[in-house]
BAVOLO-629212 format. One record per residue (C-alpha): residue in one letter; residue number from 1; x, y, z. Coordinates in steps of 0.02 Angstrom, whole numbers, plus 50000, padded with zeros to 5 digits. Layout:
<recs>
+---------+-----+-------+-------+-------+
| residuo | num |    xx |    yy |    zz |
+---------+-----+-------+-------+-------+
|       a | NUM |     X |     Y |     Z |
...
+---------+-----+-------+-------+-------+
</recs>
This chain:
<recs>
+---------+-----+-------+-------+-------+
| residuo | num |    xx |    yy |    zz |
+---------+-----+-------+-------+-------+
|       x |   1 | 49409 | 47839 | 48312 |
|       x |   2 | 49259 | 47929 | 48365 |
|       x |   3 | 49199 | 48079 | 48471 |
|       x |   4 | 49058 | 48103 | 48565 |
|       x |   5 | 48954 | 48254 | 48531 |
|       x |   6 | 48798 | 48303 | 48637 |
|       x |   7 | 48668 | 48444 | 48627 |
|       x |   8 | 48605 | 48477 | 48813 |
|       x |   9 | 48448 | 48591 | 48815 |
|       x |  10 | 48374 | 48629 | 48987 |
|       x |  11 | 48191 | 48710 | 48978 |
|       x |  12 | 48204 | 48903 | 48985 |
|       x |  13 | 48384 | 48908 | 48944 |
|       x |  14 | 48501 | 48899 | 48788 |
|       x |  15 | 48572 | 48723 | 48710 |
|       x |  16 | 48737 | 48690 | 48746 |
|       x |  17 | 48865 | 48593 | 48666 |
|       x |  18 | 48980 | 48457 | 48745 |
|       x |  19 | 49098 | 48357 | 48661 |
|       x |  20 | 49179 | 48222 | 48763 |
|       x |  21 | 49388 | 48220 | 48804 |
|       x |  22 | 49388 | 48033 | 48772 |
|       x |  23 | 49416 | 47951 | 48607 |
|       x |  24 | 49319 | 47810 | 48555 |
|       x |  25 | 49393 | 47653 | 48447 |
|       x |  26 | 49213 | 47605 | 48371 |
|       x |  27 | 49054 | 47688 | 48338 |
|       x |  28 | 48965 | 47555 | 48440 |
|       x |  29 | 49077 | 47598 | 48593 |
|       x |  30 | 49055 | 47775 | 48581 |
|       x |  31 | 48852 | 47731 | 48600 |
|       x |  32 | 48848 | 47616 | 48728 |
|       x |  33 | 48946 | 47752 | 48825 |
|       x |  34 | 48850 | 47901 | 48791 |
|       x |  35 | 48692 | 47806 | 48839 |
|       x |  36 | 48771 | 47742 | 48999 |
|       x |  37 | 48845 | 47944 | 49036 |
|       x |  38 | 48633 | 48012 | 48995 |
|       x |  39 | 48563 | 47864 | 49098 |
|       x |  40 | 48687 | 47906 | 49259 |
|       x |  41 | 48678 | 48109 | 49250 |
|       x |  42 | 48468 | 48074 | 49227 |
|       x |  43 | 48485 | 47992 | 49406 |
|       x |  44 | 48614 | 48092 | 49474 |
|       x |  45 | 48489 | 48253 | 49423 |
|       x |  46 | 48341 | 48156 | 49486 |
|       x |  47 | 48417 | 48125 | 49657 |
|       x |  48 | 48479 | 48305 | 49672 |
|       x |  49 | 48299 | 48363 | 49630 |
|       x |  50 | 48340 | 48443 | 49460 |
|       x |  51 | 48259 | 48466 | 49303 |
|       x |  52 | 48326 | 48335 | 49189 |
|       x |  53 | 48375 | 48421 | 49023 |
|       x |  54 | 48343 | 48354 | 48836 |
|       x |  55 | 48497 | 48261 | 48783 |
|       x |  56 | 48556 | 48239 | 48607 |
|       x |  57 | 48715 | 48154 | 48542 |
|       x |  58 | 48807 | 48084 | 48378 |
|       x |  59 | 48948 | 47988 | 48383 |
|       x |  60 | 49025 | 48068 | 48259 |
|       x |  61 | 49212 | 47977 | 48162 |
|       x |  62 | 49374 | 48078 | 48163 |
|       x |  63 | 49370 | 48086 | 47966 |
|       x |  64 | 49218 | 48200 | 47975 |
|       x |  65 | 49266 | 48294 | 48125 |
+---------+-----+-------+-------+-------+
</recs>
């Protein structure tokens, strides 16, 4: 199993941590996810007129978490 952990830094402001709630069978899941979830906030920023932050992420296995 694997988590999803993601450093979010908006310009001017501190990074923040998110981890996502859902639990991933395989690594290569976990990715294609987290890139989906970056690519889909990016618009949904874009469209609102935000600043789209710097976005970070591991997919990181249960045995090391």
């Amino acid at each position: 199993m694997f988590s999803a952990v993601y450093l979010v830094c908006f310009t001017g402001q501190p990074c923040e941590f998110f981890v996502d709630s859902f639990a991933y069978d395989s690594k290569e899941e976990c990715t294609i996810s987290v890139e989906n979830n970056i690519v889909r906030n990016t618009q949904e920023i874009l469209t609102a007129g935000g600043t789209v932050p710097t976005v970070e992420y591991q997919c990181i296995p249960w045995l090391k978490a």
